[in-house]
C-alpha positions as CSV (number, residue, x, y, z in Angstrom):
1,X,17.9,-21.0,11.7
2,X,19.3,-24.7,11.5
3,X,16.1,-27.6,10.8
4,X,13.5,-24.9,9.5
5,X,12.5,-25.7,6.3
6,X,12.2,-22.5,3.8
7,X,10.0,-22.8,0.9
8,X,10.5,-20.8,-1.5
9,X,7.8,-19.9,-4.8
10,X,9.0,-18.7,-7.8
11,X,6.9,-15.7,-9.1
12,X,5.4,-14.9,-12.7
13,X,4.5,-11.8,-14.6
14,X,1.7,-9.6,-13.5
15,X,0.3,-10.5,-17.2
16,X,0.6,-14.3,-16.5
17,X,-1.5,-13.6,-13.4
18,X,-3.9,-11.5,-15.1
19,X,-4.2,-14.1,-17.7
20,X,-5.1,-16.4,-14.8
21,X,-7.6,-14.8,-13.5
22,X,-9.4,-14.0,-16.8
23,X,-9.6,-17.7,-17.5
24,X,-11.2,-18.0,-13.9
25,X,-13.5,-15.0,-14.5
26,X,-14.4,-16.8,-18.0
27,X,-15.9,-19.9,-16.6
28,X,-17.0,-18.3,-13.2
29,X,-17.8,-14.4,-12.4
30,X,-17.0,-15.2,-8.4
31,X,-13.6,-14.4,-9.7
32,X,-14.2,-10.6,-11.0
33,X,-12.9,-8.7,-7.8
34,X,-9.8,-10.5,-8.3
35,X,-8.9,-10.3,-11.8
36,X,-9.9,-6.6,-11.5
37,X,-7.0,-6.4,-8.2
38,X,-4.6,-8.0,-10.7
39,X,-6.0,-5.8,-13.7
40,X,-5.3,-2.7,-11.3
41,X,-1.9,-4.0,-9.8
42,X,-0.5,-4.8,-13.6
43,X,-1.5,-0.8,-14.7
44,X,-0.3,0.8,-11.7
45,X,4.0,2.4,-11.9
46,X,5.0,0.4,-9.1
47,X,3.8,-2.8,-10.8
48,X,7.4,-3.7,-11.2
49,X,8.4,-3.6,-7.7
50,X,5.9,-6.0,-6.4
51,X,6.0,-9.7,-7.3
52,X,3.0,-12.1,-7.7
53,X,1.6,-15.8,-7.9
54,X,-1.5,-18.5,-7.5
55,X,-1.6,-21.3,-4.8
56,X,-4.9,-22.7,-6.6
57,X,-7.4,-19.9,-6.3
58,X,-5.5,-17.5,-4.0
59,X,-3.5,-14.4,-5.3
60,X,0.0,-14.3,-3.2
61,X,1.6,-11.0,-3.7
62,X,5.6,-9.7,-2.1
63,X,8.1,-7.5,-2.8
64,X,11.0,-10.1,-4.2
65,X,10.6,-12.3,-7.3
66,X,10.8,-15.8,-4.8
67,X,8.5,-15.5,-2.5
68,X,9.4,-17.5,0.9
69,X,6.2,-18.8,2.0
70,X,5.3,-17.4,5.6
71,X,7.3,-14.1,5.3
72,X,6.1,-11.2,4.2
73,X,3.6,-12.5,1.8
74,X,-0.2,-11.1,1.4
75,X,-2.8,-13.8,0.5
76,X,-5.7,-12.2,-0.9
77,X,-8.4,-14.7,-2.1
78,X,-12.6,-14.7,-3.3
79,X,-14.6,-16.1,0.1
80,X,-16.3,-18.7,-1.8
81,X,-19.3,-18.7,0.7
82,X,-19.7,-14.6,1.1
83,X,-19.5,-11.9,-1.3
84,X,-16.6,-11.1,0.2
85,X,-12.7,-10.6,-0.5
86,X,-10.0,-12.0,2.5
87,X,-6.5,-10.9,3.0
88,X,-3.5,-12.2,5.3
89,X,-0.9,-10.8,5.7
90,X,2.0,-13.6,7.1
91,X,4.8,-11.2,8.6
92,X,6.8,-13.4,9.6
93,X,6.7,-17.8,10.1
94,X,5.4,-19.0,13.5
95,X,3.6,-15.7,14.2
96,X,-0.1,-15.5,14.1
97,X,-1.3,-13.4,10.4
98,X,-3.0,-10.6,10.2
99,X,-6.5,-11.2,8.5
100,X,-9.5,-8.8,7.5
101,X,-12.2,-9.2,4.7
102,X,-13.7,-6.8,2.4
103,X,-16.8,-6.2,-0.5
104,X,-16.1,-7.4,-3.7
105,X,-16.1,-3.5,-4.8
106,X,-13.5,-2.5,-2.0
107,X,-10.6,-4.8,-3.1
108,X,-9.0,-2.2,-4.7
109,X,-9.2,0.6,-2.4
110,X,-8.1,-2.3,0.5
111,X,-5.6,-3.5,-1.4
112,X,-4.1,0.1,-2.2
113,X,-4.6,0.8,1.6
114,X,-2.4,-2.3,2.9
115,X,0.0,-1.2,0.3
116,X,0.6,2.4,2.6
117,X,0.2,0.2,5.6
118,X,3.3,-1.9,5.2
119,X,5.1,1.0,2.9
120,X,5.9,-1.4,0.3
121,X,5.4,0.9,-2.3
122,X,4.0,4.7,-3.1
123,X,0.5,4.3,-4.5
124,X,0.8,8.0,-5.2
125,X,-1.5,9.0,-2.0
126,X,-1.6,9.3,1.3
């Protein structure tokens, strides 16, 4: 589409992320839920099929290894204020996200469950 402006991320290991989020969790335990998402994600066979980076705090996870910003990216990040975890999901640019929050001790279940939503990979259930 001529005069939209595409940003694309580059991506980084799973380990690199994990790393991240351990050095986070290190200094402040708000950030458990999500090094234990990433600590999931990086065990799991389908790891390799799924791609991941930070935009300061936030987890952004897709399925290719540059993620373009507004499609087909999941944001999953720690609600400072709550106890809570928050997802979007951005389908597509210029379209409204899909959001929906969870416990702390749900993000991997919810994550796992968005995962057979959007068929991005098999989690192994169904």
């Amino acid at each position: 589409m001529p005069g939209v402006f595409r940003m694309l991320v580059q991506t980084r290991p799973w380990d690199s992320t994990l790393r991240f989020y351990s050095d986070l969790e290190a200094t402040n335990e708000l950030f458990r839920s999500m090094r234990r998402l990433v600590e999931h994600v990086a065990s799991q066979p389908y790891a390799p099929l799924l791609f991941s980076t930070t935009s300061m705090h936030a987890l952004l996870v897709a399925q290719h290894a540059q993620i373009e910003l507004g499609h087909d990216v999941l944001k999953v990040e720690r609600d400072p204020y709550g106890k809570g975890v928050r997802f979007t999901f951005q389908e597509q640019p210029f379209v409204e996200p899909a959001k929906w929050e969870c416990s702390e001790d749900e993000v991997v279940g919810t994550f796992e469950g968005f995962l057979r939503k959007v068929k991005w990979v098999d989690t192994g259930r169904t």
